[in-house]
C-alpha positions as CSV (number, residue, x, y, z in Angstrom):
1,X,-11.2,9.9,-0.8
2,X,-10.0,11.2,2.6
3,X,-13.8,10.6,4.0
4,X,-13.7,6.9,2.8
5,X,-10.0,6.4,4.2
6,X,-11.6,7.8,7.7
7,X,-14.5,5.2,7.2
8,X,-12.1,2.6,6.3
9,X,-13.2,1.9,2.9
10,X,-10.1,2.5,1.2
11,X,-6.6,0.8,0.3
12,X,-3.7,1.9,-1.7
13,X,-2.1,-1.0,-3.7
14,X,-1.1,-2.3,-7.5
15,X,-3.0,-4.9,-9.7
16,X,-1.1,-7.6,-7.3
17,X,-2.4,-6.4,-4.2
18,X,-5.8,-6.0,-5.3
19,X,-5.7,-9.7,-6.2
20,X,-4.2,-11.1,-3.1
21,X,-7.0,-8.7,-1.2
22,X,-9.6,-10.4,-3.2
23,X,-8.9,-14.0,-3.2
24,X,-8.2,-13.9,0.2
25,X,-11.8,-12.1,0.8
26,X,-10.3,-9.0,2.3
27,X,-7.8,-10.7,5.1
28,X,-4.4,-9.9,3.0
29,X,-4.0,-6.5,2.4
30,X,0.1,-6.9,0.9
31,X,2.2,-6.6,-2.1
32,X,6.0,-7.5,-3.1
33,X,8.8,-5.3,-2.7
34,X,9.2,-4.5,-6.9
35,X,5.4,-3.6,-7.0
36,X,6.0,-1.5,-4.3
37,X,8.6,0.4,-5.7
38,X,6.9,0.8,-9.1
39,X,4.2,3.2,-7.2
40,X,7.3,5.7,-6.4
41,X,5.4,5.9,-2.7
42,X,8.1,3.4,-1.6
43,X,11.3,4.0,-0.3
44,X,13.6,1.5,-1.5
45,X,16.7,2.7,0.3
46,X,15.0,2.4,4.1
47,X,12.5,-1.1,2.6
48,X,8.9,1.2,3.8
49,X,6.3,3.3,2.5
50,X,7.6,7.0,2.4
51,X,6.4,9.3,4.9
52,X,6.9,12.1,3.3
53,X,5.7,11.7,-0.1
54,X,2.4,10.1,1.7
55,X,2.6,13.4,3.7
56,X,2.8,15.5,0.7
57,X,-0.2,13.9,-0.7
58,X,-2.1,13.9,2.4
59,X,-2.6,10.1,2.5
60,X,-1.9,8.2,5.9
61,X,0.5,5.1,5.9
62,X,-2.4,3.3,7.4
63,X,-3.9,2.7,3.3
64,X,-0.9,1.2,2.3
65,X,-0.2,-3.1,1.8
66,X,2.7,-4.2,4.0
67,X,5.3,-5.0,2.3
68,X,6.5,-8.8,1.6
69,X,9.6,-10.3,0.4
70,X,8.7,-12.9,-2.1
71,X,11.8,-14.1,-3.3
């Protein structure tokens, strides 16, 4: 995993993401905030990917969708 994240072939995301990613042939890389939170990588006090869990799992914020209100 960590050599493809160095290559740039891989993304973190949920069912949604991987979706948006694919209809819009690779140019949206996002997700909503409640999909975000149901990965427990997102902090949903401070609204952003967690930097320490993501530290603790040696995974760089870089992987993960931005984050979109879609309310």
């Amino acid at each position: 995993v960590h050599q493809e994240i160095e290559e740039g072939n891989c993304c973190f995301g949920t069912i949604d993401t991987w979706l948006l990613f694919k209809l819009t042939k690779g140019r949206v890389h996002a997700t909503d905030y409640s999909n975000a939170s149901s990965t427990g990588m997102f902090d949903s006090y401070q609204m952003c990917w967690s930097g320490f869990l993501c530290s603790l799992v040696s995974l760089p914020l870089s992987i993960f969708p931005q984050v979109e209100n879609t309310g």
